[in-house]
C-alpha positions in Angstrom: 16.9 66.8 162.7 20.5 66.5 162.1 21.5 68.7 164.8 19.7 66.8 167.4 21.1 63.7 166.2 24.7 65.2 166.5 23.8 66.8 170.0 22.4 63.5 171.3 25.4 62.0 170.1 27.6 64.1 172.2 25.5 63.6 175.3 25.7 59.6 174.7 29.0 60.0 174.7 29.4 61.9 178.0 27.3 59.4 180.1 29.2 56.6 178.8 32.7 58.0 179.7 32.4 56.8 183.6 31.5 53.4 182.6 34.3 53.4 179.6 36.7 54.7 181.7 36.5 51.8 184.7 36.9 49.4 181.4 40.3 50.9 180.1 41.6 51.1 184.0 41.6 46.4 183.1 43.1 47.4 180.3 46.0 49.7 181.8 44.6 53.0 180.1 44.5 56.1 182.6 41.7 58.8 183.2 43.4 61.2 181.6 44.2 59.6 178.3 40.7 58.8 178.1 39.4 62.6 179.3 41.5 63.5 176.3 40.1 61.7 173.4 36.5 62.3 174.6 37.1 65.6 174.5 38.8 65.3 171.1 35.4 63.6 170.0 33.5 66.4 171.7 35.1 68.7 169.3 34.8 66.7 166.1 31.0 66.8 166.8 31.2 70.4 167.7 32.2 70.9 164.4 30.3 68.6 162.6 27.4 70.5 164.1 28.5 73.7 163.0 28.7 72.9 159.3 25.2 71.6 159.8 24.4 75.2 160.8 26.2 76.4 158.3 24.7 73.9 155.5 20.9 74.8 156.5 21.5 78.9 156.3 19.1 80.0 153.5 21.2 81.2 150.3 21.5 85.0 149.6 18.8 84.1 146.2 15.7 85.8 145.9 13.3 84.6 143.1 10.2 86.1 141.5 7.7 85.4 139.5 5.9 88.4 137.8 3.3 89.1 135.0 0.9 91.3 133.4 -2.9 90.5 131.6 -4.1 92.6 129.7 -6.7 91.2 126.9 -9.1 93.8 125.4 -12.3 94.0 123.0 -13.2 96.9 120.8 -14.5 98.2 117.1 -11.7 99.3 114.3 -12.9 101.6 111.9 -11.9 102.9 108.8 -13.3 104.4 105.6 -14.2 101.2 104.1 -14.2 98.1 106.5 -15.2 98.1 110.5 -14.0 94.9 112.3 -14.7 93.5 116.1 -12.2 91.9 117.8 -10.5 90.5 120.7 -6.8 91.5 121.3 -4.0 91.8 123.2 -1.9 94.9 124.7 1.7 92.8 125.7 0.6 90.7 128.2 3.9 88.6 129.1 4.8 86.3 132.1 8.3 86.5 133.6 10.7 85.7 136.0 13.6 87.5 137.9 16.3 86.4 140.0 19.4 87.5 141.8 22.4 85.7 143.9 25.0 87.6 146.0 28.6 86.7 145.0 29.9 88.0 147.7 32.6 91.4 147.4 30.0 93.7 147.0 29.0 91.1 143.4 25.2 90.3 142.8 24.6 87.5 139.4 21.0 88.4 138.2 19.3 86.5 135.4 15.5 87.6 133.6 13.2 85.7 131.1 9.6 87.5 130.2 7.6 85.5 127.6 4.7 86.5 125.7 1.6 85.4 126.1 -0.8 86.3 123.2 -4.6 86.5 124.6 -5.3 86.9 120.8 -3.6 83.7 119.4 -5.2 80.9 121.6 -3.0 82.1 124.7 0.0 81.2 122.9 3.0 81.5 125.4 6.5 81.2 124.2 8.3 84.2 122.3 10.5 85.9 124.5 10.4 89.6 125.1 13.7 89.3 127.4 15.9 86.7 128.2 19.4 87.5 129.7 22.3 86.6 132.7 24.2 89.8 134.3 26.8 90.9 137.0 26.8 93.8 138.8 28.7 95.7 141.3 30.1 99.2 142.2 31.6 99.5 138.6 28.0 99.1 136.9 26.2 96.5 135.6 26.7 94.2 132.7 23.8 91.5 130.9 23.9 89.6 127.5 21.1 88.3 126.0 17.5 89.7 124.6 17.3 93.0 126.9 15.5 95.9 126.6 17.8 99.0 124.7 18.5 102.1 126.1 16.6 104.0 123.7 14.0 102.9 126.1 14.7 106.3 128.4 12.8 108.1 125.2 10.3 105.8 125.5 9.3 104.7 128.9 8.2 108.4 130.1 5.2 108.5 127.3 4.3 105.0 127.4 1.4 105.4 129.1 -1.6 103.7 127.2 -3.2 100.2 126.9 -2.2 99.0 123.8 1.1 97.7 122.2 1.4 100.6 119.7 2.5 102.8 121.9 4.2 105.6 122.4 2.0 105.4 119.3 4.3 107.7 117.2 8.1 106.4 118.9 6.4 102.5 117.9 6.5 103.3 114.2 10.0 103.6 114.0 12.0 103.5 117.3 13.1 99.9 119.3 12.0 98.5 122.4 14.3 95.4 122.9 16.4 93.4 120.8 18.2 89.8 120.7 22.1 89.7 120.6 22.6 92.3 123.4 25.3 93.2 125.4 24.5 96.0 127.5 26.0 98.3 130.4 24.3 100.5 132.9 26.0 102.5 135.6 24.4 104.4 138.2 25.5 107.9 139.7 23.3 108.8 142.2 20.1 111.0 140.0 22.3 110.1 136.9 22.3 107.0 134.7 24.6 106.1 132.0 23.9 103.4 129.6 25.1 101.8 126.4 24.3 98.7 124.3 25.8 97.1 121.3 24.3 94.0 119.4 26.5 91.3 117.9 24.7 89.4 115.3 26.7 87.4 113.1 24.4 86.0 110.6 23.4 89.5 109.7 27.4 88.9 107.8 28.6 92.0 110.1 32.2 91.8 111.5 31.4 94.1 114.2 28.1 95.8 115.5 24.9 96.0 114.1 23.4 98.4 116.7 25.0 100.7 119.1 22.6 102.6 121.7 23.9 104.8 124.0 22.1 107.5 126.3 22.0 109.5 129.6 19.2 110.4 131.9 18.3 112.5 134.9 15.9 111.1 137.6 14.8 112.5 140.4 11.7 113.6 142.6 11.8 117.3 140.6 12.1 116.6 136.9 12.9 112.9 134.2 15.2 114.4 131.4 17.3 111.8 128.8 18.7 111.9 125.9 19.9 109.3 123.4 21.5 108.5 120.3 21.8 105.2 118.1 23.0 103.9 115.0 21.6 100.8 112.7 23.6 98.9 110.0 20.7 98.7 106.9 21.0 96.8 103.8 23.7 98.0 101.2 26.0 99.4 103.8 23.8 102.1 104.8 23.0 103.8 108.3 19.8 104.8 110.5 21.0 107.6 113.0 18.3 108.5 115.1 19.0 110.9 118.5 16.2 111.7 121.1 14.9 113.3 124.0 12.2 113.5 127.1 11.4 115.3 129.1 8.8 114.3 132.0 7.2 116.0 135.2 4.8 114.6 137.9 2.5 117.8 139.8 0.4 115.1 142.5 -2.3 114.2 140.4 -1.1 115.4 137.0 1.6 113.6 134.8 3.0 115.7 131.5 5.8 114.1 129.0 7.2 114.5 126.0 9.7 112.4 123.4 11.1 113.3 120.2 13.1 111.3 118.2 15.3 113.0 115.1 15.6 110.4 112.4 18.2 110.4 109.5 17.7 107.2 107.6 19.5 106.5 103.8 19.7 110.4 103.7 16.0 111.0 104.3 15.2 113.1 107.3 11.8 111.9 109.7 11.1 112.2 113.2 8.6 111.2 115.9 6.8 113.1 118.4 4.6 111.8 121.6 3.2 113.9 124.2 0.8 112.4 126.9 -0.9 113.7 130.2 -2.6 111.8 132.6 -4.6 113.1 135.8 -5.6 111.3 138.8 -9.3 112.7 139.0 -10.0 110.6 142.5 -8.5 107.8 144.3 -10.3 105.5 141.5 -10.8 107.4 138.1 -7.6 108.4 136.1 -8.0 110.2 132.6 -5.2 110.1 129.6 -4.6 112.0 126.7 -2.0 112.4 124.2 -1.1 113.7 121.1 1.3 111.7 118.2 3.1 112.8 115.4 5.0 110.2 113.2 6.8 111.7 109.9 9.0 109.2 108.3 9.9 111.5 105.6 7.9 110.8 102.8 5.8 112.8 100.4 4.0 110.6 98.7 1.1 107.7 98.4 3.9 105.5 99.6 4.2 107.3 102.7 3.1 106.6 106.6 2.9 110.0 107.8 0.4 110.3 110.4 -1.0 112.3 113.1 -2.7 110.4 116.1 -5.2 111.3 118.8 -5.4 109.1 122.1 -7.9 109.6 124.9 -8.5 107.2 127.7 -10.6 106.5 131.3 -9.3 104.2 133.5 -10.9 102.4 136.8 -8.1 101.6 139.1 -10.2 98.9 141.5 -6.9 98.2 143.3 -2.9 98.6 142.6 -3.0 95.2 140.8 -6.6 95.6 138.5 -8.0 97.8 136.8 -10.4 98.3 133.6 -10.6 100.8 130.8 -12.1 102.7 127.6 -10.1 103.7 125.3 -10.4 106.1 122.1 -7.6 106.4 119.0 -7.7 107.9 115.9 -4.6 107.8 113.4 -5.3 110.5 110.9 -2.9 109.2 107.6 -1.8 112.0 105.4 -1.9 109.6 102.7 -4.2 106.7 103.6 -7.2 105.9 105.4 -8.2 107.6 109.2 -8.4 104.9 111.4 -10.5 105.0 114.6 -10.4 102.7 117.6 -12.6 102.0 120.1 -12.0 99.6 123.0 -12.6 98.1 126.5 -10.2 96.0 128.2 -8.5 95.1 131.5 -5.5 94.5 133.3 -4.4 91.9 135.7 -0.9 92.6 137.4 0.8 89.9 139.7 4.1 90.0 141.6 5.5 87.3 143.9 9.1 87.0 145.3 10.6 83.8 146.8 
């Protein structure tokens, strides 16, 4: 609308020059002065008009809006109680933006919430919430992120629930608040590194540094990573792992260790996990979990975990499931699981 307003303007003024130009001849003006502001005004408008242009361009910002639900129902049993319920596997709502800076600079920001199906639909506590820059020398966020411990992780993370990698959940971390984090790509390689900076924990320095590497590529997924935890009375938690993953068509294999030194104690995790696409529509999961915290006693954790699982992939955003766990304690009571849920994906960018 502005545009035409400015182009009309411009051709108001051209049919009036004639008539304003016989006008300043009474008043002793001369064609040519006047040819010369109208042509100056010409201009003005010309560039009025092209900062209108200019003005209207869409911004170089993309905005989405993302989320997963995923509520499910199912029978917990153990030796002495069994209990129906309705829970929850992380089902979170988010959003995701970026803006180009310009010189090769993109500013991106994220916040993912929680929203807990189990709980009334609560929605509030974040999962992530952070603002970043990046450009050819990497990439660099602060805020709640996800750590980079997650390239253990990610690769065996394959079940409905949010136990799981059901051995790695017992003792490894998924994201944490107070983050500063840097990731650098080189082409199939990635390097990351994270360090958390919380100072009512009393620390001067880091609580938590996470640093890792991983290969990625159409033939093979291999990482490993190492971090280290300030604990209570100036002791450590030094935990290193590895994965290794491989995709044949239909069939999906992975692994994840984790090596776990912790106030001189010695535990580990173990996850590995199939999957198999047996149609277009039916897709089967299994895994196998092994979670020793280093105990030998009543007071101990240790467990071994069984995982089997048929999915019904409708479409790409919905599907449904059964689900089977068992968590065989060494010192406490088995605990079997049996549920049905489904999963709602959505995805829209702006």
């Amino acid at each position: 609308m502005k545009q035409f307003k400015l182009t009309s303007a411009v051709l108001m003024l051209s049919f009036a020059a004639p008539t304003f130009a016989v006008q300043s001849n009474n008043n002793t003006e001369t064609n040519d002065e006047l040819r010369t502001e109208l042509q100056q005004i010409q201009h003005r408008l010309a560039m009025l008009e092209a900062q209108e242009s200019q003005a209207s361009t869409p911004s170089n910002t993309q905005f989405t809006v993302y989320g997963t639900l995923r509520p499910t129902f199912g029978l917990t049993h153990t030796n002495s109680d069994d209990v129906w319920d309705v829970n929850d596997a992380s089902s979170r709502i988010g959003f995701a933006t970026e803006q180009q800076l310009g010189d090769g600079l993109t500013a991106f920001a994220k916040g993912e919430f929680k929203v807990d199906i189990k709980n009334d639909g609560d929605f509030g506590d974040a999962r992530k919430a952070y603002v970043g820059i990046k450009g050819s020398l990497g990439r660099v966020a602060i805020g709640k992120q996800a750590v980079t411990q997650e390239i253990i992780s990610n690769p065996v993370d394959i079940f409905n629930r949010s136990g799981t990698p059901i051995a790695y959940d017992s003792a490894g971390p998924f994201r944490l608040n107070n983050l500063v984090t840097y990731r650098k790509q080189f082409g199939d390689i990635l390097f990351s590194a994270d360090a958390q900076f919380d100072g009512n924990k009393g620390s001067g320095g880091s609580d938590f540094v996470n640093a890792g590497v991983r290969y990625k590529s159409d033939l093979i997924y291999i990482a490993a990573a190492f971090y280290n935890k300030e604990l209570e009375d100036d002791k450590d938690e030094n935990t290193l792992g590895v994965t290794i993953a491989k995709s044949f068509e239909s069939l999906y294999l992975a692994a994840a260790y984790q090596n776990i030194e912790k106030d001189n104690v010695d535990g580990s995790t173990l996850d590995v996990v199939a999957s198999y696409f047996i149609n277009e529509t039916y897709k089967i999961k299994l895994g196998v979990s092994k979670f020793d915290d280093g105990g030998n006693d009543i007071s101990s954790g240790n467990y071994n975990a069984y995982n089997t699982t048929l999915e019904w992939h409708k479409t790409p955003k919905f599907r449904t499931f059964i689900e089977y766990q068992v968590k065989d304690y060494e010192y406490r009571e088995t605990n079997d699981q049996i549920m049905v849920g489904m999963r709602y994906n959505f995805d829209y960018t702006f």
